[in-house]
C-alpha atoms as one frame of an Amber mdcrd trajectory, in Angstrom:
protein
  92.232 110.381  86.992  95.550 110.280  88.572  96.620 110.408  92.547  98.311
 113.343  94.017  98.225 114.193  97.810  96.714 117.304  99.004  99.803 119.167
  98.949 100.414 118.612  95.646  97.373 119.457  94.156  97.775 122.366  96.100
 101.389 123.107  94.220  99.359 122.047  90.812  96.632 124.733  91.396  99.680
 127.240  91.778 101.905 126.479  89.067  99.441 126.374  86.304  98.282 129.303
  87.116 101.428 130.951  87.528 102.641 129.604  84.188  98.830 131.165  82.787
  99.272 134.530  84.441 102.592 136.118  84.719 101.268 139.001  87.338 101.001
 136.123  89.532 103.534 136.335  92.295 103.531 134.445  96.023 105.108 135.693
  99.435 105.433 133.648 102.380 108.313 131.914 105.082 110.147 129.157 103.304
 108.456 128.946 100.428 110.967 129.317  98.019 113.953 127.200  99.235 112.578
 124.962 101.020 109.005 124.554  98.863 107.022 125.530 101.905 106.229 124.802
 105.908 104.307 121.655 104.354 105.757 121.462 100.932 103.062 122.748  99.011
 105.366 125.336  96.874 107.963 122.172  95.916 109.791 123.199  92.391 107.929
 126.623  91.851 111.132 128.489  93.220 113.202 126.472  90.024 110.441 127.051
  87.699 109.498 130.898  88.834 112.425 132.416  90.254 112.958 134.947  93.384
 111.216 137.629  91.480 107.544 135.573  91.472 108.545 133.423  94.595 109.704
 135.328  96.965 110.933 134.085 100.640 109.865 136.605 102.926 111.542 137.724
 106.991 109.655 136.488 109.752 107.257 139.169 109.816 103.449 138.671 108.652
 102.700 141.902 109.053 105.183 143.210 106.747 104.508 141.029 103.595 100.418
 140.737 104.153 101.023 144.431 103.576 103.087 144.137 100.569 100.606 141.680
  99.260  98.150 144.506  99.414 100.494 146.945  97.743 101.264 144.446  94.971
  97.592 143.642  94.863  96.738 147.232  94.123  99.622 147.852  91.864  97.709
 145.344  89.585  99.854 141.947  90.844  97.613 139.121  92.146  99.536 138.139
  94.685  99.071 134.739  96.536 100.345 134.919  99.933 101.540 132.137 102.640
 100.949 131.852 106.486 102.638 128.869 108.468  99.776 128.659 110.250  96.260
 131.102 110.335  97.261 131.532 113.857  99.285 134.467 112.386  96.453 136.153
 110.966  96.496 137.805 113.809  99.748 139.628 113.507  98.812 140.825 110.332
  94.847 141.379 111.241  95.067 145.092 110.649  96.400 144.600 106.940  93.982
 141.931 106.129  90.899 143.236 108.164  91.371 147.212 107.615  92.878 147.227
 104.850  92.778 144.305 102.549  89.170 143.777 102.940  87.803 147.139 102.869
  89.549 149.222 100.417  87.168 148.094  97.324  84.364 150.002  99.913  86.438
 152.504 100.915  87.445 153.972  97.102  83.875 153.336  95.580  84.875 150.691
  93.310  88.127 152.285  91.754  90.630 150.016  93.228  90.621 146.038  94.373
  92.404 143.553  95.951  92.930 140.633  94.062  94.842 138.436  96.723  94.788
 135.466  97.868  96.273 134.456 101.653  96.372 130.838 102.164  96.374 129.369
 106.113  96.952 125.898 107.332  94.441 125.403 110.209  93.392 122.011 112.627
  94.903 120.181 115.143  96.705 116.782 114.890 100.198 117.794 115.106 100.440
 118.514 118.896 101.400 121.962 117.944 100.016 123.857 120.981  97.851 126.326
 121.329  99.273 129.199 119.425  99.943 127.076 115.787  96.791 124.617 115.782
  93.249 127.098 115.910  90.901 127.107 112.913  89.955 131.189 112.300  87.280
 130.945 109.202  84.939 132.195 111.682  87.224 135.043 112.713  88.057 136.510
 109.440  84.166 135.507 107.961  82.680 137.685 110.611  84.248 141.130 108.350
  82.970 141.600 104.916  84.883 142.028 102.031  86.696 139.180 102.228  85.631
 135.681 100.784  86.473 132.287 102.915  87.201 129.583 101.486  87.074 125.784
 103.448  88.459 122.951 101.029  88.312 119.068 101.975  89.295 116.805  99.330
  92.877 117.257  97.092  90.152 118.142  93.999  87.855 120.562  95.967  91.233
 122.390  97.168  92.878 122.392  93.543  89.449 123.905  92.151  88.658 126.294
  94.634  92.645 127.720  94.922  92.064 128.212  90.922  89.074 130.403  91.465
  90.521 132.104  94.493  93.503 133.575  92.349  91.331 134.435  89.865  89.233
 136.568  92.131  89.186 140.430  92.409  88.357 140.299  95.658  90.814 139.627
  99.021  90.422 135.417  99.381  91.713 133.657 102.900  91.765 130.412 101.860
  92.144 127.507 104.566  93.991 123.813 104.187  93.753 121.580 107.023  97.219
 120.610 108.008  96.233 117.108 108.634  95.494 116.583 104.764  98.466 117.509
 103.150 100.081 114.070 103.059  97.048 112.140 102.048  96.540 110.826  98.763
  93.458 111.840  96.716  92.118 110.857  93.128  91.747 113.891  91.253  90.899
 114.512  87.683  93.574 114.934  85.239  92.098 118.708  84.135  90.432 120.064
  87.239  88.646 123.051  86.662  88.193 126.315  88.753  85.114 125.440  91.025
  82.432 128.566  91.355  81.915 129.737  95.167  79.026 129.806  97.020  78.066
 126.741  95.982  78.208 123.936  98.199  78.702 120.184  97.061  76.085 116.947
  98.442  79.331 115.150  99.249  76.386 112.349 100.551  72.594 112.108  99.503
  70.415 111.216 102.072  66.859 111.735 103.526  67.344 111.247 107.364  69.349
 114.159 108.720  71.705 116.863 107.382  75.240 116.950 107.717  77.012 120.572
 106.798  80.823 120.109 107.288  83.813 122.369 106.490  87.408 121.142 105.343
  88.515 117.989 106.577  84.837 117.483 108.972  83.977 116.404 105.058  85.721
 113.051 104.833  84.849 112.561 108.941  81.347 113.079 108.142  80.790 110.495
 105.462  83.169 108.071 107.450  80.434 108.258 109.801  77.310 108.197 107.508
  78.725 104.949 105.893  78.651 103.576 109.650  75.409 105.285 110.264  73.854
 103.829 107.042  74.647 100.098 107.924  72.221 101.200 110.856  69.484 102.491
 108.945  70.292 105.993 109.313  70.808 107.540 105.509  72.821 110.987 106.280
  73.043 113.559 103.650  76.678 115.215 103.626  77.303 118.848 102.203  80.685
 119.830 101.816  80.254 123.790 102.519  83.066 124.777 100.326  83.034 128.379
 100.744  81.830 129.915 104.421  81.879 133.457 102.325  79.531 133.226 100.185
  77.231 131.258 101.909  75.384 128.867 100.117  72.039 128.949 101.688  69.701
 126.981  99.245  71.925 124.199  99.115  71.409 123.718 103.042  67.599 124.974
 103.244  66.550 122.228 100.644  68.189 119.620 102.442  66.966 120.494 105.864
  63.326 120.885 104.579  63.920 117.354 103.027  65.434 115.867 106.682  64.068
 117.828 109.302  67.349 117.353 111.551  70.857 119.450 110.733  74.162 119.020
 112.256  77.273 121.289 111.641  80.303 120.072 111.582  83.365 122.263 111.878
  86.719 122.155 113.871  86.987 125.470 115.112  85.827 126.794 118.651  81.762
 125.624 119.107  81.078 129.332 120.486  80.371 131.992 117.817  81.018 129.726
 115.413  80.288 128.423 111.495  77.508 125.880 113.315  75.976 128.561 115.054
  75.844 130.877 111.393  74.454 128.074 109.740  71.955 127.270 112.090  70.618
 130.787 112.542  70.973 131.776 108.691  68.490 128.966 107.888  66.376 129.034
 110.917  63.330 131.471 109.045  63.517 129.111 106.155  63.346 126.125 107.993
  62.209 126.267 111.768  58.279 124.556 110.408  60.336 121.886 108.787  62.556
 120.879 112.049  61.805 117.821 114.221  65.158 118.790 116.578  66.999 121.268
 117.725  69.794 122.094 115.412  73.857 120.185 116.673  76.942 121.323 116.060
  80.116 119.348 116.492  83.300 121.466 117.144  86.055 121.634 119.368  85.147
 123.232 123.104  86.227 126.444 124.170  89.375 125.729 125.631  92.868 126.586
 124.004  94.373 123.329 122.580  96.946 121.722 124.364 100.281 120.372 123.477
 100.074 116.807 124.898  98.707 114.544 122.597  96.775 112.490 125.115  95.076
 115.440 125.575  95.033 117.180 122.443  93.238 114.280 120.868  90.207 113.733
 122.666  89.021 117.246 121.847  89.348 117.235 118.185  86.046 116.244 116.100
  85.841 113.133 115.011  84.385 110.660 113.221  83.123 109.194 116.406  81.534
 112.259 117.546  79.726 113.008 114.535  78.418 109.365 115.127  77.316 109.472
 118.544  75.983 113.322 117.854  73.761 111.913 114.879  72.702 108.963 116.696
  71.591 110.775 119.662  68.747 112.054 117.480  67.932 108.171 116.691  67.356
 106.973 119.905
């Protein structure tokens, strides 16, 4: 075992792969240089060169559509965002083209990329650089989504997310990348569509997404000294959808929360919830929760900024209200 912060396993994930696949090239604002927005590319610019790390003009549109081009020239490219806010200045490359052109050409040519998005709040950076969009960009197939927590889960899953032939968005909570995490010293790719019981428990179900994870078993350790035993599963991967993961757990509770920090309406908690509900509705005791931020944009000022993020205190409260 060894500690690394998020960021840096991040940067690990991408430099041994880059040193194991030379058609293995990354795009993005800073990166190079400066070793990223967050510092998550730190020393790959030395190591790699311009010709594999390449800074890129202010212009996501532009170089989400070279990523495609190099992704169907036979490059796996792994492309940066500052912030999945600006997926939507590149939307029509990633959601018309990117994602569909496997369909589109029968099979003949893929798109083996990988676009990697900061999302959360925390940072007071205003509405337009702190929204959460796995829900957007799950809602189109052809694409895979991909919702780390922990420094270990994010090395894994970026690993198997390079490696894939299809398009991968892969999101990293902002809010993590300067914590410290014990990883293993070899950390292998981690399969997706297959969620991880972060928690056992008996009395209720708690899926989370990204950083909801480490809230949610913050809270079930609270919740336990109070006789409530919570079961967390760490969803991993939105697309695929691990669906007998969360159906044996449910049947097993009775009671399911989603936790997720992106908009409550049309959201992950409202997928999950309605994916399960012919497996499961005979097995209920409750209604189905979800804990997400409301549907308002998210404002600049941290006093009120804060009180509208999920928390480990809402996840609390939202778990005991089944209690009482």
């Amino acid at each position: 075992m060894k500690e690394l912060t998020y960021a840096q396993a991040i940067c690990e994930a991408l430099d041994e792969e880059m040193e194991r696949d030379d058609n293995i090239v990354m795009l993005g604002e800073d990166i190079g240089f400066l070793g990223g927005n967050f510092k998550t590319t730190v020393g790959l610019f030395e190591k790699y060169g311009d010709l594999r790390v390449k800074d890129t003009p202010i212009s996501e549109q532009g170089f989400v559509g070279m990523g495609v081009g190099m992704a169907l020239t036979g490059l796996r490219p792994v492309v940066e965002l500052m912030f999945s806010d600006f997926l939507l200045v590149a939307a029509d490359q990633v959601i018309n083209q990117a994602a569909k052109i496997r369909y589109m050409s029968g099979g003949q040519a893929t798109v083996p990329m990988t676009i990697r998005c900061p999302i959360g709040a925390g940072r007071s950076s205003a509405a337009q650089h702190s929204q959460s969009m796995q829900a957007m960009v799950a809602h189109f197939p052809g694409m895979k989504v991909v919702v780390p927590s922990t420094a270990q889960e994010a090395k894994g899953l970026l690993k198997t997310a390079i490696r894939d032939n299809d398009p991968v968005i892969f999101f990293e909570h902002k809010m993590e990348y300067n914590k410290k995490y014990q990883i293993d010293d070899n950390v292998e790719p981690i399969p997706f569509g297959k969620a991880r019981i972060a928690r056992a428990g008996k009395d209720i179900t708690i899926v989370a997404t990204s950083s909801m994870v480490m809230k949610s078993e913050r809270a079930a350790e609270r919740l336990a000294k109070e006789g409530i035993d919570c079961e967390v599963i760490d969803l991993r991967t939105i697309v695929p959808f691990d669906k007998e993961t969360v159906v044996e757990s449910v049947k097993k509770t009775g009671k399911l929360i989603v936790a997720d920090e992106a908009h409550e309406r049309c959201g992950i908690g409202a997928e999950v919830a309605a994916a399960i509900a012919e497996d499961v509705f005979y097995y209920l005791d409750a209604p189905c929760g979800r804990v997400n931020n409301p549907n308002v944009p998210l404002p600049f000022s941290p006093a009120l900024e804060f009180p509208l993020i999920p928390s480990e205190e809402k996840i609390y409260e939202k778990v005991k209200n089944y209690f009482k």
